[in-house]
C-alpha positions in Angstrom: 79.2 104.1 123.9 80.8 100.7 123.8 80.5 98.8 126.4 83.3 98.2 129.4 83.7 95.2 131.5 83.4 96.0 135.3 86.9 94.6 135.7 89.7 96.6 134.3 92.0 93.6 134.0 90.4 93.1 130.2 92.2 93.8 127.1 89.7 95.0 124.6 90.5 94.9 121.1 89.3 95.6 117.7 89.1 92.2 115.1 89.3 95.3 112.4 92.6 97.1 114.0 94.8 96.0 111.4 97.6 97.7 113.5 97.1 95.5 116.3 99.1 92.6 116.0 96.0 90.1 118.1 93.5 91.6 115.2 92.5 89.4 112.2 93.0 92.3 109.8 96.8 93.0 111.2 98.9 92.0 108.1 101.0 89.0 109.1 100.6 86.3 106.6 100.8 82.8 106.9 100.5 79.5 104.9 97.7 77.2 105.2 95.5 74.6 103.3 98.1 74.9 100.3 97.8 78.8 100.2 99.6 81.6 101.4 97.2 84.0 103.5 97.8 88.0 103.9 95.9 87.9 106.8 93.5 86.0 108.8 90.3 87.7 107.7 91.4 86.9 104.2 91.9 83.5 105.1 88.5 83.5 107.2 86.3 85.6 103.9 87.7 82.8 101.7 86.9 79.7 103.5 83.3 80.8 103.2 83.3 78.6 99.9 84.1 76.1 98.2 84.3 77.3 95.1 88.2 77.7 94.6 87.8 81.1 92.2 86.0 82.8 94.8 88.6 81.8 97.5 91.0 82.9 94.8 89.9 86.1 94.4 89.4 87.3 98.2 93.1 85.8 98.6 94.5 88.3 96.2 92.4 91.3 97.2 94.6 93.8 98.2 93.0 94.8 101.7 90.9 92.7 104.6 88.2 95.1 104.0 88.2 94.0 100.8 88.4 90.5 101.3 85.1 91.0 103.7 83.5 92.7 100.8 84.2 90.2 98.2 82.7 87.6 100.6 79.7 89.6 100.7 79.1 90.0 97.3 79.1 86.7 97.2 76.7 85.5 99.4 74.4 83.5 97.8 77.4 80.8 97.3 78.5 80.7 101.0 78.6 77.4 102.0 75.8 75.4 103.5 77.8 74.3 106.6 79.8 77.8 107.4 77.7 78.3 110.4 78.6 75.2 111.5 82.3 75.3 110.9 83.0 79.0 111.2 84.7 79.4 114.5 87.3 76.3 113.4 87.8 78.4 110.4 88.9 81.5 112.3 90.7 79.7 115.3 92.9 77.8 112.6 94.1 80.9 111.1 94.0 82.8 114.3 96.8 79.9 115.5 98.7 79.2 112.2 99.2 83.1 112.5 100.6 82.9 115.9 102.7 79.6 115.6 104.1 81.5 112.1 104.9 85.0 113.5 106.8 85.3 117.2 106.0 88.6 117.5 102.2 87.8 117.6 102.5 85.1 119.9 104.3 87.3 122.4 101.6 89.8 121.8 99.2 87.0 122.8 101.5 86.0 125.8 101.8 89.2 127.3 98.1 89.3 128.1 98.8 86.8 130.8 95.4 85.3 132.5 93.2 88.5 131.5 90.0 88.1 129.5 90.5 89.2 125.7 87.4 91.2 124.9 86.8 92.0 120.9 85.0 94.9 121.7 82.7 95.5 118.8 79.4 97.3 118.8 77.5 95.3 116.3 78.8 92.0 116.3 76.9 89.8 118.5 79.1 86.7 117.7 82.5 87.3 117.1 82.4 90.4 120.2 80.8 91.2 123.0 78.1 93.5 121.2 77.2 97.2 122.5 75.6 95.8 125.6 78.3 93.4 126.5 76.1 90.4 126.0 77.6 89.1 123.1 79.3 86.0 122.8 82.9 87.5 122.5 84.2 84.1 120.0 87.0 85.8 119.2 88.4 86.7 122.4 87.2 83.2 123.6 89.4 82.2 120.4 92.2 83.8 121.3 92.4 83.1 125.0 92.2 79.3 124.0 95.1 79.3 121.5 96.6 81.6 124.4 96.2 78.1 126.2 97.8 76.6 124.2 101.0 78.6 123.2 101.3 78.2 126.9 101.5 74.3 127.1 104.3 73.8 123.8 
């Protein structure tokens, strides 16, 4: 059973959802770093290393699962400072999606003050894990750019 907040003010979501416009799999592309992105998980797989081929290859795959795959196939060549840089990663895609597509941004919007939960069972990091002790990044991400949207 996946965990629930005690408040039911919280809008839990799914990073993987790619019908969910808030998701990093949701299919609204944007340019960034000289590249055109079909999504923010393929932007997020590919910035794992430097090596541009690799990047190349998880750009043009033709599914964010896929692009998650490729990047794990290819693990040994991850970068040595991705643990370091990792949440910038995501939260500059995350935003270069929402400042490129109005309809995410008013998805984004429309959550008003409420805590974004990325409700995953596994992921310690990027959600708030099957025990809800989990450090939630991505809804942190989101609320943040959120934040921001708010002040421009």
């Amino acid at each position: 059973m996946l965990f629930k907040s005690k408040t039911d003010n919280d809008v839990y979501l799914s990073r993987q959802d790619v019908n969910d416009p808030l998701s990093s799999y949701s299919r609204f592309g944007f340019h960034l770093d000289e590249a055109d992105w079909p999504s923010v998980e393929h932007y997020y797989q590919a910035m794992k290393f430097e090596d541009e081929a690799i990047r190349e290859t998880i750009r043009q795959a033709p599914h964010p699962i896929d692009a998650a795959k490729l990047a794990k196939q290819n693990k040994k060549q991850i970068r040595k400072d991705w643990k370091k840089i990792k949440s910038t990663v995501m939260t500059r895609g995350t935003y270069t999606k929402c400042r490129s597509h109005e309809e995410v941004a008013r998805a984004l919007r429309k959550t008003g003050d409420q805590k974004i939960v990325e409700n995953s069972l596994y992921d310690y990091y990027w959600g708030c894990g099957r025990d809800g002790r989990g450090e939630n990044m991505y809804g942190k991400i989101l609320m943040d750019i959120r934040d921001k949207l708010a002040e421009s």
